[in-house]
N, CA, C and O of each residue as an XYZ file, in Angstrom:
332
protein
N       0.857     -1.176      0.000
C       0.000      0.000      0.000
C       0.901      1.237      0.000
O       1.627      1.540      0.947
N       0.802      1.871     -1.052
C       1.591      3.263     -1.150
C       0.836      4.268      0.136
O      -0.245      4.188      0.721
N       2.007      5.226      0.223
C       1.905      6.299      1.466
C       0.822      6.972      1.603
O       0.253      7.069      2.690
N       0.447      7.461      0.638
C      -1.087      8.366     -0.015
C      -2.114      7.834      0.990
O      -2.638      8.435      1.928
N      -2.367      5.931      0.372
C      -3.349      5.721      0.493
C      -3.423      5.256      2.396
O      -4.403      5.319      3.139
N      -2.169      4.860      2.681
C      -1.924      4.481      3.981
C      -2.646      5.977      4.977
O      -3.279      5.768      6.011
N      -2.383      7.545      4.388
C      -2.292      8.823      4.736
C      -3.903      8.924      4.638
O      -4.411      9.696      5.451
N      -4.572      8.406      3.958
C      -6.080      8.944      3.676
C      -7.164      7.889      4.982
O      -8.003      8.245      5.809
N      -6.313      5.814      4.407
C      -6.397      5.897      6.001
C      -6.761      6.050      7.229
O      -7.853      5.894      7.775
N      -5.672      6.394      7.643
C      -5.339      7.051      8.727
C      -6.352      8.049      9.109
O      -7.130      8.053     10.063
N      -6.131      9.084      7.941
C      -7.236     10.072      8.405
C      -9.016      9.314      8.193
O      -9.780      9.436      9.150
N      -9.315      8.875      7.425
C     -10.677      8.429      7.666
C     -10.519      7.649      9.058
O     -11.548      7.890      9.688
N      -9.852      6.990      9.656
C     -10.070      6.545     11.238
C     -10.058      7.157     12.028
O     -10.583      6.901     13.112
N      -9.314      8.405     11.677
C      -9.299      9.782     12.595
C     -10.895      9.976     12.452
O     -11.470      9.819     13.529
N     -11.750     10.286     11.352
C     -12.602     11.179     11.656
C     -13.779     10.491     11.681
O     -14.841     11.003     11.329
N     -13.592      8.548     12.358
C     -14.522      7.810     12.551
C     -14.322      7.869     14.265
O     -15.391      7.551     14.786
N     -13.471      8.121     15.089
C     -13.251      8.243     16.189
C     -13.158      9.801     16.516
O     -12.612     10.347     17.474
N     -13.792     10.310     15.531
C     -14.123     11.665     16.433
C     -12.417     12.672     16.741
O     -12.242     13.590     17.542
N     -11.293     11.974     15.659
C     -10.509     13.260     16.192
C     -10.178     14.048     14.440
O      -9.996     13.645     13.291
N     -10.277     15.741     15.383
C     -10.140     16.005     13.956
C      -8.639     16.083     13.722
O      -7.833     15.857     14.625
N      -8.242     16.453     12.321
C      -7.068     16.589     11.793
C      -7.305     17.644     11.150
O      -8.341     17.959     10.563
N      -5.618     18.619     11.333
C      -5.638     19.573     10.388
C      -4.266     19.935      9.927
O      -3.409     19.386     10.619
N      -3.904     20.506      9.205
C      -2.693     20.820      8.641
C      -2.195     21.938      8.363
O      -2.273     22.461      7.251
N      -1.511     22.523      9.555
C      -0.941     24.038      9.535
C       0.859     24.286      9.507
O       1.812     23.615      9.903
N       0.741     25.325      8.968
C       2.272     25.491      9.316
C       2.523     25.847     10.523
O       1.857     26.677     11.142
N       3.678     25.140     11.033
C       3.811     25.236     12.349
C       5.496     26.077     12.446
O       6.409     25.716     11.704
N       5.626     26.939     13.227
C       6.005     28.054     13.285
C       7.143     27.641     14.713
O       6.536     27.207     15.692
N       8.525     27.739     14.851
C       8.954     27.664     16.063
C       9.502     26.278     16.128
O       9.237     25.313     15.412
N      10.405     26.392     17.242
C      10.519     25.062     17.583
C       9.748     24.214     17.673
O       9.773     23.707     18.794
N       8.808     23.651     16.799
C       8.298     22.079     16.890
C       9.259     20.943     16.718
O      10.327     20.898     16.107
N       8.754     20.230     17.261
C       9.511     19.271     17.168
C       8.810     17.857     16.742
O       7.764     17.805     17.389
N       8.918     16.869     16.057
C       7.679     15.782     15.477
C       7.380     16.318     14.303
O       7.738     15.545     13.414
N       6.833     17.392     13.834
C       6.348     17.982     12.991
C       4.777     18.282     13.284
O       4.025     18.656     12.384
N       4.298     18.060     14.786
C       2.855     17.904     15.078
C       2.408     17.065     16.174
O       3.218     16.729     17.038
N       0.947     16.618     16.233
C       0.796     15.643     17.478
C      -1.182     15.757     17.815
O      -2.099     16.432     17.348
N      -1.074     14.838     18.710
C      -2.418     15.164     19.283
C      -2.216     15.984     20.417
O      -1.185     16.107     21.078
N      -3.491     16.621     20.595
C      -4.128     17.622     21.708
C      -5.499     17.885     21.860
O      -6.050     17.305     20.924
N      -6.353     18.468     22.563
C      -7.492     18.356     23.363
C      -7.836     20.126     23.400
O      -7.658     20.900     24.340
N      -8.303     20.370     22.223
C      -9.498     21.735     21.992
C     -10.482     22.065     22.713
O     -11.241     21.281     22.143
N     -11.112     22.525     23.445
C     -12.312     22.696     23.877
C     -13.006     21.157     24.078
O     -14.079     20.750     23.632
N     -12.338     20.687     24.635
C     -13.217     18.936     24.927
C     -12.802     17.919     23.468
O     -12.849     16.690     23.528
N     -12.399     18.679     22.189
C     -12.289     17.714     21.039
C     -10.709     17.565     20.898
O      -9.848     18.444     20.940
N     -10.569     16.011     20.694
C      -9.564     15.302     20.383
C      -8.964     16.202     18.883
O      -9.712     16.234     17.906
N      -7.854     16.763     18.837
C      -7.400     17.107     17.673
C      -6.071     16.692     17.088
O      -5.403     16.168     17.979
N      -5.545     16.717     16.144
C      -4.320     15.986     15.417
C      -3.945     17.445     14.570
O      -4.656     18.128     13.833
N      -2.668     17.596     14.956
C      -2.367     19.091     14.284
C      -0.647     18.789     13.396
O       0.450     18.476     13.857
N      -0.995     18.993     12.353
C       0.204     18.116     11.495
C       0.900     19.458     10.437
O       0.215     20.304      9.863
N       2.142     19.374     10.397
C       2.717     20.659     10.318
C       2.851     20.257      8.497
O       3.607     19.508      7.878
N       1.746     21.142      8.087
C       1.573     20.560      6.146
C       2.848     20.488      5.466
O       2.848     19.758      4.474
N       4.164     21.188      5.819
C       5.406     21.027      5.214
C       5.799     19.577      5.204
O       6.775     19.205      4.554
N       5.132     18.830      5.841
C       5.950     17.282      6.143
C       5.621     16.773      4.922
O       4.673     17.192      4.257
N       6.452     15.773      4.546
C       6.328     14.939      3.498
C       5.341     14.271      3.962
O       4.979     14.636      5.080
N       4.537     13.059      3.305
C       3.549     12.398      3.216
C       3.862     11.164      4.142
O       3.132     10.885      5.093
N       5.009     10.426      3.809
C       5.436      9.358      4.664
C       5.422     10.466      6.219
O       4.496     10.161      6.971
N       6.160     11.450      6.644
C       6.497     12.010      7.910
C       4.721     12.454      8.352
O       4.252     12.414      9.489
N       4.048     12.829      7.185
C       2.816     12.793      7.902
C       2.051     11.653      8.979
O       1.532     11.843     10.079
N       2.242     10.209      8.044
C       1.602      9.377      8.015
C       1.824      8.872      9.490
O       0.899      8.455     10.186
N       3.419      8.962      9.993
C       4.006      8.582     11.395
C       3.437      9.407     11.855
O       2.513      8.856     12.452
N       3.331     11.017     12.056
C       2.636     11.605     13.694
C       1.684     11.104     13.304
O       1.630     10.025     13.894
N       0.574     11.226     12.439
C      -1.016     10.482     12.679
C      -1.071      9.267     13.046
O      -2.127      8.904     13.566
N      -0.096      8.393     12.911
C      -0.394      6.852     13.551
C      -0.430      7.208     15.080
O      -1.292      7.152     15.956
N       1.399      7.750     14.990
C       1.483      7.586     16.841
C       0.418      8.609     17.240
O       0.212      8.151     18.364
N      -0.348      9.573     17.163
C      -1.589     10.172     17.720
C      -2.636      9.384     17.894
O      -3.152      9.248     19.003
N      -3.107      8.721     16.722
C      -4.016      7.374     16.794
C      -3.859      6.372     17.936
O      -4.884      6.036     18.529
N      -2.650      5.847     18.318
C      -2.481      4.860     18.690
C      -3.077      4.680     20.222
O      -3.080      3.568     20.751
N      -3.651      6.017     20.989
C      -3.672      5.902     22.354
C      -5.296      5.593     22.225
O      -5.966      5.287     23.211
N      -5.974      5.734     20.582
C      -7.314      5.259     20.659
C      -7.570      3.913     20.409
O      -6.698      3.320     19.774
N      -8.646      3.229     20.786
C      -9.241      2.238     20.219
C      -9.590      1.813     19.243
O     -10.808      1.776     19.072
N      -8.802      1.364     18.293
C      -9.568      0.832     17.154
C      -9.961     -0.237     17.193
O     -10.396     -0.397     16.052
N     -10.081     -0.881     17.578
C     -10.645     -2.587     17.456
C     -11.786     -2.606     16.861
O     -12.051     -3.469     16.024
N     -12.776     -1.481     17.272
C     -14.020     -1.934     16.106
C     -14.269     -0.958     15.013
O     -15.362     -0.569     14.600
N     -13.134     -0.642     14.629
C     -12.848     -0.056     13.134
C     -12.582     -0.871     12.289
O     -12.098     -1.927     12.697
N     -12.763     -0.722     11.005
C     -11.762     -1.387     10.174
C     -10.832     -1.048      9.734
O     -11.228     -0.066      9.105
N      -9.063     -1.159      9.445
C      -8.335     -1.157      9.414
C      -7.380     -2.126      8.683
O      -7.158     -3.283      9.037
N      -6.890     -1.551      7.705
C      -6.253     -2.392      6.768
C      -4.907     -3.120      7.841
O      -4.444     -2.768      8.926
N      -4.632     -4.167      6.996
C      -3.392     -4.928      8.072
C      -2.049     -3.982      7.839
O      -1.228     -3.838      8.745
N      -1.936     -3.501      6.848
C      -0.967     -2.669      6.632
C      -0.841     -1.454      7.465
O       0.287     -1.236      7.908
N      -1.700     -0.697      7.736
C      -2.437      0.556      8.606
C      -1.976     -0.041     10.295
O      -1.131      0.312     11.117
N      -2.861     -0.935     10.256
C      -3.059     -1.742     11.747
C      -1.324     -1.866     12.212
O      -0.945     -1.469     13.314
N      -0.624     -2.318     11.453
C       1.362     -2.293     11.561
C       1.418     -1.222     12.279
O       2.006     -1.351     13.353
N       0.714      0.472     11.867
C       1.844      1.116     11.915
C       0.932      1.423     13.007
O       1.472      2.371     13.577
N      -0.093      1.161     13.583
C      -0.711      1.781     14.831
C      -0.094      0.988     15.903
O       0.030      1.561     16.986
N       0.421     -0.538     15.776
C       1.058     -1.467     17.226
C       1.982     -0.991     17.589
O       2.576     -1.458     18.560
C-alpha cells in the first residue's frame, strides 16, 4: 500500500473516532512535525503541512495509537503502523 493511500487511512479513522485533523504550518521550535491535543473537549491531530507524506503518516499513527480501534476497520498494513 503506497503512502497516499496508507495517509487517507489514517485520516478516515481519525474522523470515525471523532478526532479532527488539520494541517498548519507550524512556526517555532516544533519538534515531530505535530501531534495530538485536546481543543475545547475535542480530540485534535495538528500536522505541520510542510511534512512529506510518509512524515505525515508517522505523527497520525502515533496520535491514533492511544485510541481504540478494534471496532474499526483497518487495513493490516495501517493496523502495523498503529502497534
Amino acid at each position: 500500500m503506497d503512502v497516499q493511500k496508507q495517509l487517507h487511512e489514517l485520516e478516515e479513522l481519525a474522523r470515525s473516532l471523532r478526532v479532527r485533523v488539520s494541517y498548519d504550518v507550524m512556526l517555532g521550535p516544533a519538534q515531530g512535525g505535530g501531534g495530538l491535543c485536546k481543543v475545547r473537549g475535542e480530540f485534535r491531530v495538528i500536522i505541520d503541512r510542510r511534512l512529506r507524506p510518509v512524515d505525515r503518516v508517522r505523527v497520525l499513527a502515533e496520535a491514533l495509537r492511544s485510541f481504540d480501534t478494534e471496532g474499526h476497520f483497518v487495513s493490516p498494513q495501517v493496523r502495523l503502523l498503529l502497534a
